[in-house]
C-alpha positions as CSV (number, residue, x, y, z in Angstrom):
1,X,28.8,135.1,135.2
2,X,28.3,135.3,131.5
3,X,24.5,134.2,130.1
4,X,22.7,133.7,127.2
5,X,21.9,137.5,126.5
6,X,26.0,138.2,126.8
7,X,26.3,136.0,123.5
8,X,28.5,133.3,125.2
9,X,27.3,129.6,125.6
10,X,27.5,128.1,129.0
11,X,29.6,125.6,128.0
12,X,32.6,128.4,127.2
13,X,34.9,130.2,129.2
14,X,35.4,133.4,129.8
15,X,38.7,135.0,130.1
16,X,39.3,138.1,131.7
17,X,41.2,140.4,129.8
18,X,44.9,140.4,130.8
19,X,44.8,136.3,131.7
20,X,46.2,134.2,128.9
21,X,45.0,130.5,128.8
22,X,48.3,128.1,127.9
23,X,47.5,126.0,124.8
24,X,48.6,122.4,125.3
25,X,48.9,121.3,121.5
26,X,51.0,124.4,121.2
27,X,53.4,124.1,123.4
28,X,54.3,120.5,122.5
29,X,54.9,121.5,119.1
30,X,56.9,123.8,120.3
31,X,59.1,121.5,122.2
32,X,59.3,119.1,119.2
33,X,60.6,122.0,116.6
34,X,63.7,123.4,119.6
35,X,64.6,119.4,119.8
36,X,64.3,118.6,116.4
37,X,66.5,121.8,115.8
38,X,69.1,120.9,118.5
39,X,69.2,117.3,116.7
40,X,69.8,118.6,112.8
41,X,72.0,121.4,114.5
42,X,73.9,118.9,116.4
43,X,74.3,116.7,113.5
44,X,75.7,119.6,111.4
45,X,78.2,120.5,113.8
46,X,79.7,116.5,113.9
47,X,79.6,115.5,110.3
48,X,82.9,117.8,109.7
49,X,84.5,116.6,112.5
50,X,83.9,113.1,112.0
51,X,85.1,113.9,108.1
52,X,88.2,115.0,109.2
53,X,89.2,111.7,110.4
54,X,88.9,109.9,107.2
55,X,92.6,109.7,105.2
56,X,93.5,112.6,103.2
57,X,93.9,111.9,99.7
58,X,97.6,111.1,99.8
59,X,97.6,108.5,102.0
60,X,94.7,107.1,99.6
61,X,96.9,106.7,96.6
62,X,99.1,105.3,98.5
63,X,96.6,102.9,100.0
64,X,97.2,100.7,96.9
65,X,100.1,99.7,94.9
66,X,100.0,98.6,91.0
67,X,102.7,96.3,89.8
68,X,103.3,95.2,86.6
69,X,104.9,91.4,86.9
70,X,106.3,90.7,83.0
71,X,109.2,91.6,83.9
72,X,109.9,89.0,86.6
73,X,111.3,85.9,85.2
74,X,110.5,82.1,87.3
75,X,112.6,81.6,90.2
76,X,112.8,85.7,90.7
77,X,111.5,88.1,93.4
78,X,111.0,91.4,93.7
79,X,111.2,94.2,96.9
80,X,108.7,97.1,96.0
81,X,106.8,98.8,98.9
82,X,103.2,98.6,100.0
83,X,102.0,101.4,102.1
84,X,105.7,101.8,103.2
85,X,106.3,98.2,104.3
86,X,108.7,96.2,101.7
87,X,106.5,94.4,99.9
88,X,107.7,90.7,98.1
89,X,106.4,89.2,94.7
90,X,107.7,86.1,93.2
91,X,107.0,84.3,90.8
92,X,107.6,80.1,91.6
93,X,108.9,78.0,89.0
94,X,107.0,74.7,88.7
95,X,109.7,72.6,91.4
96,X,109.0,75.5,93.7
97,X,105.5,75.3,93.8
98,X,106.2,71.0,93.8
99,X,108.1,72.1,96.5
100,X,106.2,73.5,98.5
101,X,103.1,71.4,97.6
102,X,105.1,68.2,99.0
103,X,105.0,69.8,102.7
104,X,102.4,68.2,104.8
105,X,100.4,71.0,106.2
106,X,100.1,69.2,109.6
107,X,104.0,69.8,109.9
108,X,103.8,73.6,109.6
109,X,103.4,76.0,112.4
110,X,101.3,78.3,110.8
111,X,99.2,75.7,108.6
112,X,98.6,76.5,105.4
113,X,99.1,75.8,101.8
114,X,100.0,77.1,98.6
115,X,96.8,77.3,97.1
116,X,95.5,79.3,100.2
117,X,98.7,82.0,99.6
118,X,98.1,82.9,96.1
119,X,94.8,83.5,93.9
120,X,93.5,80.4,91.6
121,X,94.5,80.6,88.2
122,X,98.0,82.5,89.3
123,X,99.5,80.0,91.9
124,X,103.3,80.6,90.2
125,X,102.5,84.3,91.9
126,X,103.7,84.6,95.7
127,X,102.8,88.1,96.9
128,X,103.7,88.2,100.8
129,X,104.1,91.4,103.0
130,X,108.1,91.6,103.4
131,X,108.0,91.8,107.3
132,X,109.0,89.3,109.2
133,X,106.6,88.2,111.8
134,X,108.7,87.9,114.8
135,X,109.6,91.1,115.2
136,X,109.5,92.9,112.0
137,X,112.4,93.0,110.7
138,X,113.1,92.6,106.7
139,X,113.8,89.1,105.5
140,X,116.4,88.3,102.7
141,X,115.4,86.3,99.5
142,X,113.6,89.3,97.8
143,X,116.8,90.2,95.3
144,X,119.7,88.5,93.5
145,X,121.8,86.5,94.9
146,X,120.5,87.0,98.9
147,X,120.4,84.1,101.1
148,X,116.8,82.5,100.7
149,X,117.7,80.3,103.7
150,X,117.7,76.5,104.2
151,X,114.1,76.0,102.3
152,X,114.9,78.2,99.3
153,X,112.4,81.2,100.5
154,X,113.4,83.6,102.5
155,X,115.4,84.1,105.4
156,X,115.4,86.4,108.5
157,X,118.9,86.5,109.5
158,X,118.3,88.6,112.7
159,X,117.1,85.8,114.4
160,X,117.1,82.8,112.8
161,X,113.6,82.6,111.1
162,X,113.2,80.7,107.7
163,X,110.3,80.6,105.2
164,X,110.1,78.4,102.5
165,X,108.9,79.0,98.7
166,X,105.3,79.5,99.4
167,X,106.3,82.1,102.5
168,X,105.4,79.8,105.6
169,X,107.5,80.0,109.0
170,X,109.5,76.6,108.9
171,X,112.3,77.2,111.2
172,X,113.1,80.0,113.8
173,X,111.0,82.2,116.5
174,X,108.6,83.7,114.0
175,X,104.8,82.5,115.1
176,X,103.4,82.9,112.0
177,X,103.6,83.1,108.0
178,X,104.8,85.9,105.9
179,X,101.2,87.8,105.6
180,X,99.2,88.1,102.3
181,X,98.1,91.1,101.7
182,X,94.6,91.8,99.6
183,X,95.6,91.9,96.6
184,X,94.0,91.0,92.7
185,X,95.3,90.3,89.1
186,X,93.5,93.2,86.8
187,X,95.2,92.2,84.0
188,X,97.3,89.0,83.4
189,X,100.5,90.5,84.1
190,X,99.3,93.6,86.2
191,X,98.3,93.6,90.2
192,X,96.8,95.6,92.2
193,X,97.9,95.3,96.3
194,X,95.5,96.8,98.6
C-alpha cells in the first residue's frame, strides 16, 4: 500500500500499471455525441426523401388558373379548365341573380345561397367547378346555345340532374351543389382559381 513517503495521499488510488479506470462523465458524453450524430444523420438522409414528394414545378403552375372575365357579357358562361377539370364562370345578369335570390334555402337539397357562392362585391360572378356531383360527368350550360335545363343553369343530361343560376342541385340524383372552388378577384376583371 502506498504512504505518505511514496508521494500519494491516502485518500487516492493507486492504479497498477496496465489497469485502466473507466471514466463515467466520459463515457456518457460519449453516448450523447454517437446519438446526437445518428439523430442529425438520420434527419439528413429524410429531408430529400420527404422533398421528393412535394409537386414538381409543373404541376404548380398548373395549380392555379388566371382568367380574365371582360370578355364575358351578362347572361354568358364560359368552359376553361382548372387543374384539368372543366371549370365554369358566369357572369348573372340582375333577373338571374333575382332569380335565384327568390329560392327559399330551406327548399334546396344542398342549402345554400347566392351570396355564399360568389365573393361580396362580385355576386353577378358564378365560378363553380364544371363536374357534376353525382357522378362526375360534365354538365351543359357552359357555352352558346346548350341546354341550361329547366332552372336556366345547367344541366346534366346523363342522368337527369339540374342546377339552377347560382349552381345548386334542384332536380335529379346529384347530392350536392356544383363546388366552388378558392378562388379571388386580383383585379376587377381578372381571377385567380386556386
Amino acid at each position: 500500500m502506498a504512504t505518505l513517503e511514496d508521494g500519494v495521499s491516502p485518500t487516492q488510488t493507486v492504479v497498477p500499471p496496465g489497469d485502466v479506470i473507466e471514466n463515467p462523465r466520459r463515457r456518457d458524453y460519449l453516448q450523447i455525441a454517437a446519438v446526437a450524430f445518428a439523430g442529425v444523420g438520420g434527419a439528413v438522409t429524410v429531408l430529400p426523401l420527404i422533398n421528393s414528394m412535394n409537386p414538381s414545378a409543373d404541376v404548380l403552375a398548373q395549380s392555379t388558373t388566371e382568367i380574365d372575365v371582360t370578355a364575358i357579357e351578362p347572361g354568358q358562361a364560359i368552359k376553361t379548365s382548372f387543374r384539368k377539370q372543366p371549370l365554369f364562370v358566369r357572369n348573372l345578369t340582375p333577373a338571374e341573380i333575382a332569380a335565384a335570390d327568390a329560392v327559399p334555402v330551406s327548399s334546396l337539397r344542398d342549402p345554400q345561397t347566392l351570396a355564399e357562392r360568389t365573393k361580396e362585391g362580385h355576386s353577378n360572378w358564378l365560378i363553380t367547378l364544371g363536374v357534376c356531383t353525382h357522378l362526375g360527368c360534365v354538365p351543359l350550360g357552359a357555352g352558346e346555345g346548350e341546354n341550361r335545363g329547366p332552372f336556366g343553369g345547367y344541366f346534366c343530361p346523363c342522368h337527369g340532374s339540374a342546377y339552377d343560376t347560382a349552381g345548386r342541385i334542384r332536380q335529379g340524383p346529384a347530392p350536392t351543389n356544383l363546388a366552388v372552388p378558392d378562388y379571388e378577384f386580383t383585379s376587377p376583371t381578372v381571377v385567380v382559381v386556386g
